[in-house]
Steps between C-alpha positions, in 0.01 A plus 500: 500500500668875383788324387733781336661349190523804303765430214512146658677240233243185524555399157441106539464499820193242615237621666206257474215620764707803680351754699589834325198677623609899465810432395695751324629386177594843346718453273557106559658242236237222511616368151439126521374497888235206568237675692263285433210540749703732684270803695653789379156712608533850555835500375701739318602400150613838339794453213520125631679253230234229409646333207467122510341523829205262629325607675191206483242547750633754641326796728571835339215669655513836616839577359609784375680626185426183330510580111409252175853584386614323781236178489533450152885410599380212752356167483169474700158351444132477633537454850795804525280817665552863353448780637146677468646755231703220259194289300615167351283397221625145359432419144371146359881376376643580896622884401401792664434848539620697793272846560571735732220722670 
């Protein structure tokens, strides 16, 4: 919980289920990171590196400075929760569409 990792290098690091509730991820180098049903709720992903990420099931609620740039870098699917403002809208062949409110 309010874990500051502001310019944090996670790149590959595993991180299946962790509790990053309000963390701060300014910044952050999540290229490759498994965060698959990780609870990153309420957590701050401004300018965070999401290429190759998973981030399957995963709990984005609430956070902030989420962008599509950034989710259409990442590997995620159904069951991964966006915040209110990001819309996922899947197409029939498994693409999709990222909208932001």
């Amino acid at each position: 919980d309010n874990a500051d990792l502001t310019q944090a290098d996670l790149s590959a690091a595993y991180l299946i289920k962790a509790d990053l509730r309000k963390a701060t991820l300014v910044d952050a180098d999540l290229t490759q990171a498994v965060l698959s049903e990780a609870n990153l709720a309420d957590a701050n992903l401004e300018g965070a590196e999401l290429m190759d990420s998973y981030l399957h099931g995963a709990n984005l609620k609430g956070v902030v400075n989420l962008t599509c740039d950034q989710i259409e870098l990442a590997n995620f699917d159904k069951d991964t929760v966006f915040p209110d403002y990001i819309t996922i809208q899947w197409t029939e062949d498994g693409y999709f569409e990222c909208c932001e409110k």
